[in-house]
PAMAR-481801 format. One line per 3 residues: number of its first residue (from 0); their letters; for each residue x, y, z of N, C-alpha, C. Coordinates in nm, 3 decimals, always signed. Example, Ala and Ser with C-alpha at 12.3 -4.5 7.8 and 13.67 -1.06 7.14 Angstrom:
0) AS) +1.319/-0.569/+0.780/+1.230/-0.450/+0.780/+1.320/-0.330/+0.780 | +1.285/-0.225/+0.708/+1.367/-0.106/+0.714/+1.290/+0.003/+0.787 .
This chain:
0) XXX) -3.541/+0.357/+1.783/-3.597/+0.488/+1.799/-3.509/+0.594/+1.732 | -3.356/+0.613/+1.742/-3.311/+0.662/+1.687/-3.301/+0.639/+1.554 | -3.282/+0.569/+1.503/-3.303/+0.538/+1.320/-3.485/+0.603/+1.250 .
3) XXX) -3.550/+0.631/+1.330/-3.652/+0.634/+1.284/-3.709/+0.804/+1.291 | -3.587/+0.859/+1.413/-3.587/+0.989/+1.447/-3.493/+1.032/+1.318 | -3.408/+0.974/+1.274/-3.295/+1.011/+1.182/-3.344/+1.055/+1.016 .
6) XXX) -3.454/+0.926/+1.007/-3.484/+0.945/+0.875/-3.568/+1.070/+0.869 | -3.640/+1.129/+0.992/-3.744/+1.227/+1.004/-3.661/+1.376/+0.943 | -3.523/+1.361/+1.033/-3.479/+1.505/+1.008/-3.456/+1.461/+0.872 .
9) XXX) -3.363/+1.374/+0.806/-3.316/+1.379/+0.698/-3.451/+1.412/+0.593 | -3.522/+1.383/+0.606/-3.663/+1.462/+0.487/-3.696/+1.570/+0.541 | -3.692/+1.610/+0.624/-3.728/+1.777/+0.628/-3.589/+1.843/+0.602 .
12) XXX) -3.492/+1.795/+0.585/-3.356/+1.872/+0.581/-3.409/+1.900/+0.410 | -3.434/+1.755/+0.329/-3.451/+1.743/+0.204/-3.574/+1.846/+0.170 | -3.643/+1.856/+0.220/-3.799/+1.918/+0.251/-3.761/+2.092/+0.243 .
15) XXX) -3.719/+2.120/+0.298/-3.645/+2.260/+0.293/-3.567/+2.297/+0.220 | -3.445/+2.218/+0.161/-3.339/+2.265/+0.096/-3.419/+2.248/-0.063 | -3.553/+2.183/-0.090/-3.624/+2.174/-0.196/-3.713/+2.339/-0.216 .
18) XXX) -3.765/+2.350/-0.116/-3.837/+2.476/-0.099/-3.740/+2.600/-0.101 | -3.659/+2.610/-0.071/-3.538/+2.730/-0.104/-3.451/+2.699/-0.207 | -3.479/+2.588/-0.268/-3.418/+2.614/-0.404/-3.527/+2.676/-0.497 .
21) XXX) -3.672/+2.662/-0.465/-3.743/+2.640/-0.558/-3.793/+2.804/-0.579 | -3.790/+2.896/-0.405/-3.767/+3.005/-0.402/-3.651/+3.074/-0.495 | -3.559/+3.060/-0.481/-3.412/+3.102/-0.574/-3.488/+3.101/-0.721 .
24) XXX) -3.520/+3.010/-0.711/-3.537/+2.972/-0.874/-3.663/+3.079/-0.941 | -3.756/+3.085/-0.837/-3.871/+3.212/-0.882/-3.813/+3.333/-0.886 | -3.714/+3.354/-0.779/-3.684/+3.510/-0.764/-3.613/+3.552/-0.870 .
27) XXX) -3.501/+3.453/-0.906/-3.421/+3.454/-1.036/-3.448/+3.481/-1.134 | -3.589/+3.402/-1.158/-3.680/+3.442/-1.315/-3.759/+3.568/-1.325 | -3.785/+3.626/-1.202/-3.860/+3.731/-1.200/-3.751/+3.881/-1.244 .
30) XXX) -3.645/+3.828/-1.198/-3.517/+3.981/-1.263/-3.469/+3.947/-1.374 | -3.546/+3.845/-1.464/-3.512/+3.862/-1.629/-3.574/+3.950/-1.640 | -3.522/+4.021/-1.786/-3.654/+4.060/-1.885/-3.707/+4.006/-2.010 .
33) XXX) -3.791/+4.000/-2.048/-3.859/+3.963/-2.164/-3.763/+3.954/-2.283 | -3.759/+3.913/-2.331/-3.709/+3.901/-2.468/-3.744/+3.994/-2.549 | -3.725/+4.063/-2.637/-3.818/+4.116/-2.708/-3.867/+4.064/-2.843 .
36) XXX) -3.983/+4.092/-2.891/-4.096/+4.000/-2.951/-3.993/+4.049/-3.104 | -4.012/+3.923/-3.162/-3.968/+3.888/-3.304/-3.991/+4.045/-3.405 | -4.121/+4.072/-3.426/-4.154/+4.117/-3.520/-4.200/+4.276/-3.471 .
39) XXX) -4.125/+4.289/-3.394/-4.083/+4.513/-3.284/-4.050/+4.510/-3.444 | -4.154/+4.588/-3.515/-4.067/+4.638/-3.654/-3.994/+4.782/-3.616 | -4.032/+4.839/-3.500/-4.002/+4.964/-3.493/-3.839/+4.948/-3.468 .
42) XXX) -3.817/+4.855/-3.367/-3.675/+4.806/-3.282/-3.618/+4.781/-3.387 | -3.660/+4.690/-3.505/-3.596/+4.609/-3.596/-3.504/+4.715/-3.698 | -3.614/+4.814/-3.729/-3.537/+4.923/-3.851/-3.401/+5.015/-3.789 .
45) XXX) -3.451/+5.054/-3.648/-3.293/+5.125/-3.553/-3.196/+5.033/-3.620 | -3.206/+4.932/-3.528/-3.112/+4.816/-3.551/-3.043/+4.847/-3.672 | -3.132/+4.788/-3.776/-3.086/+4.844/-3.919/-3.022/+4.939/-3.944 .
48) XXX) -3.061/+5.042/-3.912/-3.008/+5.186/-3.884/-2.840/+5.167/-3.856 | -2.867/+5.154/-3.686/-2.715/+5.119/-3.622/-2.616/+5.092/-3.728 | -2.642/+4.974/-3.752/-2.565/+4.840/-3.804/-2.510/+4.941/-3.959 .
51) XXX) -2.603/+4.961/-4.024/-2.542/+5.030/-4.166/-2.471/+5.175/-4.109 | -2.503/+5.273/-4.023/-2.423/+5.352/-3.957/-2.286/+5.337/-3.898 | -2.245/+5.245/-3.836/-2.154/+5.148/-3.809/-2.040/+5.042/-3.891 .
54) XXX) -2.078/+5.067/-4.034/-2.068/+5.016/-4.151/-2.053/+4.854/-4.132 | -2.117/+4.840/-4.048/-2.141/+4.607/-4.040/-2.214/+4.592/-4.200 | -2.313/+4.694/-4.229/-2.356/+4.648/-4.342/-2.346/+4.707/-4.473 .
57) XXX) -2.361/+4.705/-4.598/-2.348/+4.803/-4.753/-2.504/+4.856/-4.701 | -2.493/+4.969/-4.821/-2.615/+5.043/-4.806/-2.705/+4.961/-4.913 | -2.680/+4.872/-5.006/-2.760/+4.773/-5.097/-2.769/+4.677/-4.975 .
60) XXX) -2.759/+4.638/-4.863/-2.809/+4.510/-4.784/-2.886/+4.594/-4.722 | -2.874/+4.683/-4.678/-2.927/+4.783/-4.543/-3.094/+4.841/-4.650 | -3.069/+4.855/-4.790/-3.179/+4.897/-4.870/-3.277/+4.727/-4.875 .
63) XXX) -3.232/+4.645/-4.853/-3.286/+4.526/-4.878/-3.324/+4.503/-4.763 | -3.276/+4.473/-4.666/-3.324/+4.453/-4.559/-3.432/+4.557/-4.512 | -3.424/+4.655/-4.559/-3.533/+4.741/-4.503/-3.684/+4.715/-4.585 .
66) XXX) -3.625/+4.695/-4.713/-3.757/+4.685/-4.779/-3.857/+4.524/-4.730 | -3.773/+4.455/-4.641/-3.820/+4.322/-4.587/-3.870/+4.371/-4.490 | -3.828/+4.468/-4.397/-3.898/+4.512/-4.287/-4.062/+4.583/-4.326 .
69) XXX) -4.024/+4.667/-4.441/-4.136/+4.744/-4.470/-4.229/+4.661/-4.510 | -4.209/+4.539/-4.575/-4.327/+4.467/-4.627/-4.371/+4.408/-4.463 | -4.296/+4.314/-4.394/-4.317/+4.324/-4.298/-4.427/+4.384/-4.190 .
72) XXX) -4.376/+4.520/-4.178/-4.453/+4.590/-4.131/-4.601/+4.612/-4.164 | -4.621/+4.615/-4.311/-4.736/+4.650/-4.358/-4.825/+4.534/-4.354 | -4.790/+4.386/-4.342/-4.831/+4.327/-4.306/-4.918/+4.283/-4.137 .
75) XXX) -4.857/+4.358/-4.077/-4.885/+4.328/-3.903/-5.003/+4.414/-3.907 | -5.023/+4.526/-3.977/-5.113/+4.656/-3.976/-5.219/+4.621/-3.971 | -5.334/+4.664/-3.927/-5.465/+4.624/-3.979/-5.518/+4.798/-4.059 .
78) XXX) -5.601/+4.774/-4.178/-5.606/+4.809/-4.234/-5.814/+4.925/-4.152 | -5.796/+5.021/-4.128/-5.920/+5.059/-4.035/-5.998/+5.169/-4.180 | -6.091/+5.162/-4.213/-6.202/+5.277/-4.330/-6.307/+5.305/-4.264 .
C-alpha cells in the first residue's frame, strides 16, 4: 500500500513541477520584444546615420550603403495612380 501511495505523490510532484515550469516559460516569452523586422528601411537609414556620425563608417560606405537602402526601399513600395 505504501509503494503504491509513493509512486502517486511522486507524479503529481512531477505533474506540478512540469506545469510551473511551463508557466515560467510563457511568462518569460511574453517580456521579450519582437525583434525588429529585417527590412524597417526607416530604422535601417538612422542606423546608417549613427554609425557614419560616429565615424564606424567613410562617407563612400555610408553613400553606398544608403544607395542599397534606397533601392531597397523603393522596392517594398507599392506603386498607387
Amino acid at each position: 500500500m505504501f509503494v503504491t501511495h509513493g509512486w502517486w505523490m511522486l507524479s503529481e510532484a512531477i505533474l506540478w513541477m512540469a506545469l510551473l515550469g511551463l508557466v515560467v516559460w510563457i511568462v518569460s516569452g511574453l517580456g521579450r520584444s519582437r525583434a525588429p523586422e529585417r527590412g524597417d528601411c526607416q530604422n535601417t537609414g538612422a542606423v546608417l546615420e549613427d554609425r557614419f556620425a560616429r565615424g564606424d563608417i567613410s562617407a563612400e560606405e555610408s553613400r553606398e550603403r544608403g544607395a542599397e537602402i534606397g533601392r531597397f526601399h523603393t522596392k517594398k513600395k507599392k506603386v498607387s495612380k
